[in-house]
MINUBA-794358 format. One line per field, with one value per residue (C-alpha): residue number from 0; residue in three letters; x, y, z. Coordinates in Angstrom, 2 decimals, padded with zeros to 5 digits, always signed. Layout:
# residues N
pos = [NUM, ...] .
code = [ALA, ...] .
c1 = [X, ...] .
c2 = [Y, ...] .
c3 = [Z, ...] .
//
This chain:
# residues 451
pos = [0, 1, 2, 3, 4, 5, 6, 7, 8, 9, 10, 11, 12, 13, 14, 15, 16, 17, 18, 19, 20, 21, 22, 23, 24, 25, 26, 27, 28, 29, 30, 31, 32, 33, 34, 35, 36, 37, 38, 39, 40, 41, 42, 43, 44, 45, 46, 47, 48, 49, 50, 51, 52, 53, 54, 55, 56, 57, 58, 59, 60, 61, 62, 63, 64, 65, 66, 67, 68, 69, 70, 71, 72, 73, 74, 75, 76, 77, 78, 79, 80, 81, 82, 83, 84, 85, 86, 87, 88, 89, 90, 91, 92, 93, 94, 95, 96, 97, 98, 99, 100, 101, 102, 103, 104, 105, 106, 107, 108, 109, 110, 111, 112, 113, 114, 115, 116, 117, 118, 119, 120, 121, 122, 123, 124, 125, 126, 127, 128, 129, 130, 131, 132, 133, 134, 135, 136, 137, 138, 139, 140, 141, 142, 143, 144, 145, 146, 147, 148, 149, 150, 151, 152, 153, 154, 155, 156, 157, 158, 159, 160, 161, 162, 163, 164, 165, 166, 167, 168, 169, 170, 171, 172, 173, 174, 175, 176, 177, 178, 179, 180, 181, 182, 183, 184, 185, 186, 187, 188, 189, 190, 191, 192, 193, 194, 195, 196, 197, 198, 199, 200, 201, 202, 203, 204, 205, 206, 207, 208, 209, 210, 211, 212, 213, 214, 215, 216, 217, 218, 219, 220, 221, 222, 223, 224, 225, 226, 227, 228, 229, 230, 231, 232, 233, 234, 235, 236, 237, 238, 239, 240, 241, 242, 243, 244, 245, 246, 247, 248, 249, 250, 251, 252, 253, 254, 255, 256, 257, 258, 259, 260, 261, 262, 263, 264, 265, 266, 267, 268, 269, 270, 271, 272, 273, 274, 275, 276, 277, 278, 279, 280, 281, 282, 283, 284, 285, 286, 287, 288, 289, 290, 291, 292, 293, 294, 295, 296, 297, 298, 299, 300, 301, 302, 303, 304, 305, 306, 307, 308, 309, 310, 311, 312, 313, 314, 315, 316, 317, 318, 319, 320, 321, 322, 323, 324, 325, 326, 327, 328, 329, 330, 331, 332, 333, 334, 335, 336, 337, 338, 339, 340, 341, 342, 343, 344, 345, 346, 347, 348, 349, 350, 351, 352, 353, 354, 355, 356, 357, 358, 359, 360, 361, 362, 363, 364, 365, 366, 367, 368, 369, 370, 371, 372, 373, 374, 375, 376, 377, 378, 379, 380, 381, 382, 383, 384, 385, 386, 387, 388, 389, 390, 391, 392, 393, 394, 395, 396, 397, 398, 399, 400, 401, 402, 403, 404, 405, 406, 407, 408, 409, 410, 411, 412, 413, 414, 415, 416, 417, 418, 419, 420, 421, 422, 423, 424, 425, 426, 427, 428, 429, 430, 431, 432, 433, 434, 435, 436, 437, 438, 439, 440, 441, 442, 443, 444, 445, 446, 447, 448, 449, 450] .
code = [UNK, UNK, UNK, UNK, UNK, UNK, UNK, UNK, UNK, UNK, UNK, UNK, UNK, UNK, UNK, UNK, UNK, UNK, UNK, UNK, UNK, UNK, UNK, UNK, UNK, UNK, UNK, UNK, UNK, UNK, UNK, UNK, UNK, UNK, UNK, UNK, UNK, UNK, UNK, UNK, UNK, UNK, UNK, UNK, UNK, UNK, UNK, UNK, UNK, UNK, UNK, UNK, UNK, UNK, UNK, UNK, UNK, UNK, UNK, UNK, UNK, UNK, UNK, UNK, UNK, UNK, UNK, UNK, UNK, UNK, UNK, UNK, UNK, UNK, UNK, UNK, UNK, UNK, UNK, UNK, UNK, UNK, UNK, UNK, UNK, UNK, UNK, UNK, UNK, UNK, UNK, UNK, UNK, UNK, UNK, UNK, UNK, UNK, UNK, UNK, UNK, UNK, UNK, UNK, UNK, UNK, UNK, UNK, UNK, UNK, UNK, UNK, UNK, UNK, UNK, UNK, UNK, UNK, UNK, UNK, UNK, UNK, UNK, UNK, UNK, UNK, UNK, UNK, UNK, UNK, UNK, UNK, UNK, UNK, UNK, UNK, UNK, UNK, UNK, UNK, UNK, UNK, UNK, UNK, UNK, UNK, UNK, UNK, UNK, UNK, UNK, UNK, UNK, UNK, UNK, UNK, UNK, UNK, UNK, UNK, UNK, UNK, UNK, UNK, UNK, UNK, UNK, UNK, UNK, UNK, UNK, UNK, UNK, UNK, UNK, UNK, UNK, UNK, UNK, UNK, UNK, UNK, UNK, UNK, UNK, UNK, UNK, UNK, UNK, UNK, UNK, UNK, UNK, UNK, UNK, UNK, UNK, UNK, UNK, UNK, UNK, UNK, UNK, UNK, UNK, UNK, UNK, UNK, UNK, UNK, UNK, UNK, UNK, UNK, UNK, UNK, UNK, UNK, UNK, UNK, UNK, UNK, UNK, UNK, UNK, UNK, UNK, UNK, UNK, UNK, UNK, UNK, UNK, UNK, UNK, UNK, UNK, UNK, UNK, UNK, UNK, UNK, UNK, UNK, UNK, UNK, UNK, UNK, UNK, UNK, UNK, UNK, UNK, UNK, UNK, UNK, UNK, UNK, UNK, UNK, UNK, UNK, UNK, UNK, UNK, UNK, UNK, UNK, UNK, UNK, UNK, UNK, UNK, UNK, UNK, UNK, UNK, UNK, UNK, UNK, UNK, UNK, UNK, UNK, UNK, UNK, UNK, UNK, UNK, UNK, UNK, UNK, UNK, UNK, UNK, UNK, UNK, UNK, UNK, UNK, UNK, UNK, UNK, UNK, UNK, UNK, UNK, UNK, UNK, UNK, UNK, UNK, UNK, UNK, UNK, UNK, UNK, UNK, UNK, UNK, UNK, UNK, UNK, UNK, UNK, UNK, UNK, UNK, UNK, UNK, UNK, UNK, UNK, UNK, UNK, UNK, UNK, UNK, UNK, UNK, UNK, UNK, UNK, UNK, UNK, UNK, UNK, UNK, UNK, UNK, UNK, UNK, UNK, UNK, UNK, UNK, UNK, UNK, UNK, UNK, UNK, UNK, UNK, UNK, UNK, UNK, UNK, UNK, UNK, UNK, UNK, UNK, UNK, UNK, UNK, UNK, UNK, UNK, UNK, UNK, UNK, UNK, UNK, UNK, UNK, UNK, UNK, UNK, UNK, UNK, UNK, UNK, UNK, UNK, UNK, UNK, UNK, UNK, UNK, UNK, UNK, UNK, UNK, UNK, UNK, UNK, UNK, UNK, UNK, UNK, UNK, UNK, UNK, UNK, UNK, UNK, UNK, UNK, UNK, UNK, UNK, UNK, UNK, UNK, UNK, UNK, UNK, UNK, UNK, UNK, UNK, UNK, UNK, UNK, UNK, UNK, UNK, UNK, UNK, UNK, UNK, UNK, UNK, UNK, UNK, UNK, UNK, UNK, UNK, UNK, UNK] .
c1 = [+009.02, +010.12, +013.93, +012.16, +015.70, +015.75, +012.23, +011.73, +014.40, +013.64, +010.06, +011.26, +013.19, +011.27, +008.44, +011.12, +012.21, +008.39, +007.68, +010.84, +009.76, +006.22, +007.39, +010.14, +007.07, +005.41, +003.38, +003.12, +002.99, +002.50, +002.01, +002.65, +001.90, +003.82, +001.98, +003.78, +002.36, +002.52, -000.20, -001.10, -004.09, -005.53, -009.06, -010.35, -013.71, -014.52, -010.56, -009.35, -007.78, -010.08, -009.25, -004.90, -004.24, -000.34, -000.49, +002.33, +001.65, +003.83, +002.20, +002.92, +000.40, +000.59, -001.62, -000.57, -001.22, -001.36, -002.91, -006.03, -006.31, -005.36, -005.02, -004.37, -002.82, -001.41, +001.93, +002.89, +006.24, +008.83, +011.82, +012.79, +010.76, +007.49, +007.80, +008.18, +005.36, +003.40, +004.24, +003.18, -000.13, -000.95, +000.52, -001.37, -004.49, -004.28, -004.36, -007.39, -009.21, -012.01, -010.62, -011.45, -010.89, -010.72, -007.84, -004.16, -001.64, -001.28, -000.46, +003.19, +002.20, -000.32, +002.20, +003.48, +006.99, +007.70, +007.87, +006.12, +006.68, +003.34, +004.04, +002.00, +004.28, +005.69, +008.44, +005.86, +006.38, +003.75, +004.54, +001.32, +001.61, +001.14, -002.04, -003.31, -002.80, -004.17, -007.55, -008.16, -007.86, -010.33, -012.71, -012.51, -013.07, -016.19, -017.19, -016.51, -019.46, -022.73, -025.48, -022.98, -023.42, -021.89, -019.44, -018.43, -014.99, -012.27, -009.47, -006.13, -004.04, -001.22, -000.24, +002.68, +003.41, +004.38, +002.99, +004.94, +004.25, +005.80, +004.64, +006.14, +005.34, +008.32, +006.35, +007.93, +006.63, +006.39, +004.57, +004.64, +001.85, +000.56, -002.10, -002.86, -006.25, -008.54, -012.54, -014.67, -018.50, -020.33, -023.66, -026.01, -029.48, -030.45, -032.77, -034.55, -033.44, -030.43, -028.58, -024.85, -022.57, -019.38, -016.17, -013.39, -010.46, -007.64, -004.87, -001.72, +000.35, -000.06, +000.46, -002.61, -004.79, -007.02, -005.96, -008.12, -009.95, -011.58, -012.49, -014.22, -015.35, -017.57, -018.38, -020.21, -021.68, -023.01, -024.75, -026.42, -027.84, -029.84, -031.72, -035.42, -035.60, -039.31, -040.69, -042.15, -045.46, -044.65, -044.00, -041.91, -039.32, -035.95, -033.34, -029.39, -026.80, -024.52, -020.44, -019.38, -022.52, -022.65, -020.01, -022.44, -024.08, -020.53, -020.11, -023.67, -022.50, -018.56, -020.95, -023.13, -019.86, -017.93, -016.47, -017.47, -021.49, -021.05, -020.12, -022.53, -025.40, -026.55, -025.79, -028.87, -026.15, -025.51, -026.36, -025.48, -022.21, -021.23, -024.46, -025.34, -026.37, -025.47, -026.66, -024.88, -021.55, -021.04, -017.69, -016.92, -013.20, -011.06, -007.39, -004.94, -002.43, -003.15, -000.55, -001.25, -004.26, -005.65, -006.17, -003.46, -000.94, +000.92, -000.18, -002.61, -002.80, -001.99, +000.77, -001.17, -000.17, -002.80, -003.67, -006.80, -009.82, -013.38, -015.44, -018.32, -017.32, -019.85, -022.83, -021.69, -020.51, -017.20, -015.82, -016.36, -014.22, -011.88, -009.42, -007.55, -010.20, -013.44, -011.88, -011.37, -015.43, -016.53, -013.38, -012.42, -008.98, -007.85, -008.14, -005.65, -008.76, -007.47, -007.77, -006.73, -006.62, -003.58, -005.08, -007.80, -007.37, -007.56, -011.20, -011.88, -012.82, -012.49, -009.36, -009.67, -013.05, -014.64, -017.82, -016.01, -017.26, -020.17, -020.68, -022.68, -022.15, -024.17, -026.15, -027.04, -027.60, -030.70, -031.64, -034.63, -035.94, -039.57, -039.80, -036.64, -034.49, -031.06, -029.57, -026.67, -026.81, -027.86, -028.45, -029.10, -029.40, -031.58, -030.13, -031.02, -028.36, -030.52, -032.78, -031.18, -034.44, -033.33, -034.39, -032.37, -032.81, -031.60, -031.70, -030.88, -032.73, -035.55, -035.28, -037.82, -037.87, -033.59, -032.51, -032.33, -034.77, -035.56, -033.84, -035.97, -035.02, -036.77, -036.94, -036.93, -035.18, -036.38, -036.29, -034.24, -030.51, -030.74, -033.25, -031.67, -027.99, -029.43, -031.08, -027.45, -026.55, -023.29, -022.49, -018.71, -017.34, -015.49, -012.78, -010.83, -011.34, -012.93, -010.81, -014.59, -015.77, -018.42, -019.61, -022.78, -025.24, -029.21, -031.43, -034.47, -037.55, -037.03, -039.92, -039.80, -041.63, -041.91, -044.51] .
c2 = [-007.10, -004.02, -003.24, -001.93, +000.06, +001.85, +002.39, +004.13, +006.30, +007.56, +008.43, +009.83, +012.12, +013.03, +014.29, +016.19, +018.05, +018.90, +019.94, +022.11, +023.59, +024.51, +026.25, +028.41, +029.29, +030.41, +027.54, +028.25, +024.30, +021.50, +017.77, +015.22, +011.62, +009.10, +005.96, +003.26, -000.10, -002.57, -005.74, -008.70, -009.89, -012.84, -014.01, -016.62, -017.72, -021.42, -022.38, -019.36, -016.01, -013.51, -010.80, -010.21, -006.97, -005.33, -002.16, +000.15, +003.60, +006.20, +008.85, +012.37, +014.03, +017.91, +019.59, +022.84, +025.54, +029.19, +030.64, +029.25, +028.21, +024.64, +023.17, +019.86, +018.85, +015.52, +014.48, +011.64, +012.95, +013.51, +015.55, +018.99, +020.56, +018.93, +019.06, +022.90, +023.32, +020.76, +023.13, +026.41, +024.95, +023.98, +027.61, +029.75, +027.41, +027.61, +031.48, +031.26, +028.46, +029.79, +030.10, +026.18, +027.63, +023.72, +023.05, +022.05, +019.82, +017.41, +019.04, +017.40, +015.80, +013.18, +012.20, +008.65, +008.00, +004.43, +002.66, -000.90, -003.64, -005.27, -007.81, -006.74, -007.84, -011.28, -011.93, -014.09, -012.63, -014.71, -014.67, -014.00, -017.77, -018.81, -016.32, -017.65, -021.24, -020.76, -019.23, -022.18, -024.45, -022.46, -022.09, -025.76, -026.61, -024.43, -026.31, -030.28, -029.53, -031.54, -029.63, -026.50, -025.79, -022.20, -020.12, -015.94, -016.72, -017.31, -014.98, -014.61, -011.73, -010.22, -006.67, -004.45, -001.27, +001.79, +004.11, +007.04, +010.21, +013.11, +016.91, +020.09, +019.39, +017.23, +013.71, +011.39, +007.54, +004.89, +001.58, -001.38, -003.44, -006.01, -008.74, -011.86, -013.15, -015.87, -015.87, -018.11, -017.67, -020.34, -020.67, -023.50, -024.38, -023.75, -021.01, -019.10, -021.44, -020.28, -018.74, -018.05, -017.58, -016.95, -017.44, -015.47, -015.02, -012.50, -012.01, -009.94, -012.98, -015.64, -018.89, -017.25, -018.46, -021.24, -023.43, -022.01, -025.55, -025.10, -021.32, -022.91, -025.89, -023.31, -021.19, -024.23, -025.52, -022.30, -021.84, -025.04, -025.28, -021.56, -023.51, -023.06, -020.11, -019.59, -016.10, -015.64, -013.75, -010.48, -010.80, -009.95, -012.19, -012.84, -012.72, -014.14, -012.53, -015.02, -013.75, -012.67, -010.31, -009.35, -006.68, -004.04, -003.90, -002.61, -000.47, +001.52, +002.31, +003.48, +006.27, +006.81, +007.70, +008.95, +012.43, +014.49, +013.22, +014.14, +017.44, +018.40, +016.70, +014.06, +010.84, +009.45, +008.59, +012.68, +012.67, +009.41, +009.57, +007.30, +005.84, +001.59, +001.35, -002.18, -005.16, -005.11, -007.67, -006.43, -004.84, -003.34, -002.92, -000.86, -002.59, -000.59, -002.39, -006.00, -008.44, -008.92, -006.83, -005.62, -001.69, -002.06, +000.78, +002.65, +005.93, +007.82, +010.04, +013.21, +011.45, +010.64, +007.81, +004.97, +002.78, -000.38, +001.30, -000.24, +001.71, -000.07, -001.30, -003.41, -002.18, +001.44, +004.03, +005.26, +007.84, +009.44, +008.85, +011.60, +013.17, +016.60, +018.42, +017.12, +017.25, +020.78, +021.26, +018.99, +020.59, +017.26, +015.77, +013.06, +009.69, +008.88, +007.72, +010.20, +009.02, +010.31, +010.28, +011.22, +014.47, +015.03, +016.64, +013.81, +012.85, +009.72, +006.52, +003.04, +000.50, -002.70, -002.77, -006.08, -006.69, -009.38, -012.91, -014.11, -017.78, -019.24, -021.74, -020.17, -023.68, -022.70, -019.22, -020.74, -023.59, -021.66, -020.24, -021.33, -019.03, -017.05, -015.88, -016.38, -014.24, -015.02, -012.06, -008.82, -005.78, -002.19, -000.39, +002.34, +003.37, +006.94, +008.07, +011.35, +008.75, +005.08, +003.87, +000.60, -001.51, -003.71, -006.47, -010.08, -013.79, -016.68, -019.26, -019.92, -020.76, -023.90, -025.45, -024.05, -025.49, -024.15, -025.02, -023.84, -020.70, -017.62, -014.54, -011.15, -010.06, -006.85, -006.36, -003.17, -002.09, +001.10, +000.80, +001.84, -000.35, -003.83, -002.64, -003.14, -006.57, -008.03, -011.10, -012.71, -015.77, -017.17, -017.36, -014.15, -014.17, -011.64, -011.34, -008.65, -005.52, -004.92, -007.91, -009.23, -013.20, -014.39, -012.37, -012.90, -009.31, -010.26, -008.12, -007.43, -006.52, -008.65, -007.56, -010.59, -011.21] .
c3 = [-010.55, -008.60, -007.38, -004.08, -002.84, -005.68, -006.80, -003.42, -003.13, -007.12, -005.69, -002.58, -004.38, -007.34, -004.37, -002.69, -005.66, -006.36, -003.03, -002.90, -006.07, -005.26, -002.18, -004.40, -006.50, -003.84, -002.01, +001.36, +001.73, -000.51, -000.55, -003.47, -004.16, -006.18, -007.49, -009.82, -010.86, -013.45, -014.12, -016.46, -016.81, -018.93, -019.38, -021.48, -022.62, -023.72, -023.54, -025.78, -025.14, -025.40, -022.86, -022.38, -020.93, -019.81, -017.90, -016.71, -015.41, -013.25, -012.00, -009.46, -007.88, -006.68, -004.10, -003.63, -000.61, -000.86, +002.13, +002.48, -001.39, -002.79, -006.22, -007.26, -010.66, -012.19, -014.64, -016.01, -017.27, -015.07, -016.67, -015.44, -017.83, -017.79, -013.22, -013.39, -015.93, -013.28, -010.26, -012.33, -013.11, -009.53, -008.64, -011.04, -010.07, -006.25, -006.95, -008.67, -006.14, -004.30, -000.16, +001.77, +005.65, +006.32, +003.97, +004.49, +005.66, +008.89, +012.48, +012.63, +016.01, +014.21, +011.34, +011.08, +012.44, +012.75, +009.10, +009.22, +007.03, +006.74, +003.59, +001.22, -001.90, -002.63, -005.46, -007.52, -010.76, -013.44, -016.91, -019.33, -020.12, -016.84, -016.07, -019.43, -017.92, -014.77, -016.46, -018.51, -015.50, -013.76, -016.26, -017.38, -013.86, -014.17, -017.26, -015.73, -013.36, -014.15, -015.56, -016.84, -020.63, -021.17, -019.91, -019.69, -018.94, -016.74, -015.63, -013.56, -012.99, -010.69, -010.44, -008.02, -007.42, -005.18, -003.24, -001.94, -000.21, +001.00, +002.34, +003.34, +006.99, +007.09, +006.28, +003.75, +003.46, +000.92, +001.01, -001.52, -002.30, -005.07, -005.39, -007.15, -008.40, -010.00, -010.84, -013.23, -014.41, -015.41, -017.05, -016.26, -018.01, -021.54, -023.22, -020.96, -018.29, -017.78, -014.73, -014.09, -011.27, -009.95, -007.93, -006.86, -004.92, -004.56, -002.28, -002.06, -001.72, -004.45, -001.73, +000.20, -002.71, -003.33, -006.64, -009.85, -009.89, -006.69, -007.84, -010.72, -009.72, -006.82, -009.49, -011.41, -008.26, -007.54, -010.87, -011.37, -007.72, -009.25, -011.67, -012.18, -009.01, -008.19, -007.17, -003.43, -002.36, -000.70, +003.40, +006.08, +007.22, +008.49, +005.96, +005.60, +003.97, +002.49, +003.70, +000.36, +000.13, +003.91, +003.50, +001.45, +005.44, +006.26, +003.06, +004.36, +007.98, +006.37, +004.16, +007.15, +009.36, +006.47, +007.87, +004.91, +004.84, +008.64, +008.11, +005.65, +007.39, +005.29, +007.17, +009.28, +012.18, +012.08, +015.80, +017.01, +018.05, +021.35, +021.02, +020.63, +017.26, +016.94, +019.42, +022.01, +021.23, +018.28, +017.07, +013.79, +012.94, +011.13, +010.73, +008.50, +009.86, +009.12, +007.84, +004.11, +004.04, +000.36, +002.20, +004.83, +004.87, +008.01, +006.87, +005.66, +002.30, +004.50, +006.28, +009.55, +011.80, +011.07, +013.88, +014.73, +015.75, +016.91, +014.85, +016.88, +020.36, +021.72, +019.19, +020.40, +017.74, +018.82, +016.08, +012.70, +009.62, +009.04, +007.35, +008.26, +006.78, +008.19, +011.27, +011.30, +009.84, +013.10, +015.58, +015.98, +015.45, +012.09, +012.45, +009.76, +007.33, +004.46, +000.76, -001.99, -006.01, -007.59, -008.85, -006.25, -002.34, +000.34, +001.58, +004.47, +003.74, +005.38, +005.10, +006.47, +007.70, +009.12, +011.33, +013.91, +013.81, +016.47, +017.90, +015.62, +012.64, +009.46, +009.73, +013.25, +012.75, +010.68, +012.16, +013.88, +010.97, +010.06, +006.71, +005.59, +002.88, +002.21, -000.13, -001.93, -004.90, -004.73, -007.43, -007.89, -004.73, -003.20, -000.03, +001.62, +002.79, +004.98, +005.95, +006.10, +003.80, +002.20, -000.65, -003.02, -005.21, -004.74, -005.47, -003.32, -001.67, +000.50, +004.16, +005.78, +008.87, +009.64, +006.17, +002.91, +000.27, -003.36, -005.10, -005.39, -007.41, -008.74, -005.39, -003.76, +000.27, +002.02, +005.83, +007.60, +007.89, +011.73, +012.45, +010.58, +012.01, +015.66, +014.42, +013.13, +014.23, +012.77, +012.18, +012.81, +009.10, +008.74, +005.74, +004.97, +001.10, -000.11, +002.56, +003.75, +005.09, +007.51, +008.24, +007.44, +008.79, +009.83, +009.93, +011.53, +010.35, +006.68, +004.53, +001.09, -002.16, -004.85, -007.03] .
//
C-alpha cells in the first residue's frame, strides 16, 4: 500500500521545509505534523452492499511560536504556494494569540533518539472484493445462528498510513501504522421482542485476527441468549464487568489523571498523587511501546521519548498524564503522553493503557456471588469528573448462587469512582483489543436502580 522509503523521506522533508520557513518568517520555533492514510471499508446488510467507502487524505499540520504566542493552522495542499500562504497564516495568527506562559516546544534532553520498529503495518493489501467477501461471511455467520431473524449488517475494513513529525528543537520522527477489522450485529426475537448484539475484532496485523465466522457466529450467540431480559428491584450488590466493557473503568481514571484536568483542578484524584487508590496488587499500565499495539508509537506528538510506565503500581498512583505544557502548569517534567490533532496544540492522553490481569478465572471470580449483576452493555454515562459520582445504564445478566442466570436490562449502575476503583478485583482474561483494556472485573458495593 505504502512505498515506506519514500513516503518517509517526502514527509520528512516537506516538515523541514515548513519549519525552515516559519522560522524565516519570524517563528521563534515551530513544530509540524504530517499524517497520510488511505482505507476501504465495506459493509453489508442481509447479503448486499450497502455501506462501500475509499478514503485517501494527506494532511500538514503547523504550530507556530512567537515568544510566548502559538498558532496552529492546517493544509491539505502542498505546493510552494499554498505552504507559504500556510506559514503566513500561522504567522499573522500567532501575533494575534493571546500570551500561553506554558507554551512551546520539548527541552531537547527528553526528545526521542533511538527509532524503534514496533510492527505496526503488514503488506496485506485487501481489494474491495475481498472486504465485501469477508462481510458477507460474517454476517451470514451471524444469521446461521438459531433463533436470529434480522440483521444491521456486517462489515470489514483495512486502512495504512503515516505519521511523521518534526520541530525546530532538532526532533524529526516518523512512524507507520495500519489496522484490519471485522464486526457483525445481529437481531434476535420478533416485534417488540427483539434485541441485538455484536462482535468485533481489529488488529494492526490481519493474521492476528479471528476468521469473520467466529465474529459472527458470537455476535448471534450473543443476541439470542438477550431474549426476553426481565427488570430487577432496586438494591445494592456486587457487579461484573464483562472484558470488552471493563475498559470504560480505565477510560475514568486516564480523565481523572489527565494532566490538563489536573492543572485546572477538576479531577477528584487532584490531591492524590503517590497515594493507593487501587487494592493493593493492582497495576495499571501504560505501554507505548508494545509490539503491534493499536496506540503504540516511540514518540510522542512533541517529540518526547515514550517509555512503559505503571500508572498504578501496586494500587498506588504513581504520575500524572502530561504533556510539555501541563508539566510546566504543575512544575513537573513530560511524560511523553502528548496528543495532538493535525490543526490543534498537543494535549496528554493515554496510549496503551491496560489494568494487568489477576488470578482468577471470570467463572471463579463469581462463583461466590449469592445475588449479582453481570453486565455485558452499558449506555449513556454520568460521570463527575470534580467529584467521581457515577451512574450509567446497562444490560446483562443476573448473577445466582456463582453462575449466571436470566438477562436483565433498563438498569441504572451508580457508586463513586474512588470508592469502586479500591473495590476492583480482576479477573485473568486480559486481551489486548480495544488499546484500553482491562479483564473482567467484579466492583463489590454498587448501588442498582431498576424498576
Amino acid at each position: 500500500m505504502f512505498d515506506r522509503k519514500a513516503r518517509a523521506a517526502e514527509a520528512q522533508n516537506l516538515l523541514a521545509d515548513i519549519i525552515a520557513a516559519a522560522r524565516k518568517a519570524g517563528a521563534d520555533n515551530a513544530d509540524a505534523l504530517f499524517s497520510e492514510s488511505r482505507s476501504l471499508s465495506a459493509g453489508v446488510r442481509l447479503g448486499k452492499p450497502e455501506d462501500v467507502e475509499s478514503s485517501e487524505s494527506r494532511e500538514i499540520g503547523l504550530r507556530v511560536l512567537i515568544g510566548q504566542r502559538q498558532a496552529c493552522v492546517s493544509t491539505t495542499v502542498f505546493t510552494p504556494d499554498a505552504m507559504a500562504q500556510t506559514v503566513e497564516r500561522a504567522i499573522g495568527m500567532a501575533r494575534l494569540a493571546p500570551e500561553d506562559k506554558f507554551c512551546g516546544l520539548a527541552d531537547p534532553a527528553q526528545l526521542a533518539r533511538d527509532e524503534q520498529d514496533l510492527d505496526l503495518l503488514d503488506d496485506v493489501d485487501l481489494p474491495m472484493a475481498d472486504l465485501l467477501e469477508r462481510a458477507r461471511a460474517c454476517e451470514a455467520a451471524a444469521l446461521d445462528v438459531a433463533g436470529i431473524t434480522n440483521s444491521e449488517g456486517g462489515s470489514a475494513s483495512r486502512s495504512a498510513g503515516l505519521i511523521a513529525f518534526a520541530a525546530s528543537n532538532g526532533f524529526s520522527g516518523y512512524g507507520f501504522g495500519g489496522s484490519h477489522s471485522i464486526s457483525a450485529v445481529a437481531i434476535a426475537g420478533r416485534d417488540t421482542g427483539m434485541e441485538r448484539d455484536w462482535d468485533y475484532a481489529a488488529a494492526p496485523y490481519f493474521s492476528d485476527l479471528p476468521s469473520p465466522e467466529a465474529i459472527g457466529r458470537n455476535a448471534g450467540e450473543r443476541a439470542v441468549k438477550r431474549l426476553n431480559p426481565r427488570k430487577i428491584e432496586s438494591q445494592a450488590m456486587p457487579v461484573v464487568y464483562e472484558n470488552r466493557v471493563a475498559n470504560s473503568l480505565l477510560g475514568h481514571l486516564a480523565g481523572a489523571i489527565n494532566g490538563a484536568a489536573v492543572a485546572r483542578g477538576t479531577s477528584f484524584l487532584k490531591d492524590k498523587l503517590g497515594e493507593e487508590i487501587f487494592a493493593a496488587g493492582l497495576d495499571v499500565i501504560d505501554d507505548p511501546l508494545r509490539k503491534r499495539g493499536f496506540r503504540s508509537r516511540w514518540f510522542d506528538m512533541e517529540g518526547v521519548a515514550r517509555q512503559t510506565r505503571k500508572l498504578i503500581d501496586n494500587g498506588r498512583l504513581t504520575t500524572w498524564l502530561l504533556d510539555c505544557g501541563t508539566a510546566r502548569q504543575l512544575g513537573m517534567q513530560s511524560t511523553g503522553h502528548a496528543s495532538r490533532g493535525i490543526a490543534s496544540p498537543p494535549s496528554p492522553g493515554p496510549t496503551n493503557l491496560y489494568l494487568a490481569a489477576g488470578k482468577l478465572s471470570p467463572a471463579e471470580l463469581i462463583a461466590d456471588i449469592k445475588l449479582g449483576l453481570f453486565v455485558t452493555e452499558m449506555m449513556g454515562s454520568s460521570v463527575n469528573g470534580l467529584t467521581g459520582d457515577y451512574s450509567r445504564g446497562a444490560a446483562g445478566y443476573l448473577i445466582r448462587d456463582g453462575k449466571l442466570a436470566e438477562p436483565v436490562s433498563e438498569i441504572t449502575i451508580a457508586g463513586n469512582l474512588k470508592q469502586m476503583f479500591r473495590a476492583i478485583t480482576p479477573a485473568n482474561d486480559l486481551i489486548f483489543k480495544y488499546g484500553t483494556d482491562a479483564p473482567t472485573l467484579r466492583v463489590d458495593g454498587m448501588t442498582i436502580a431498576g424498576r
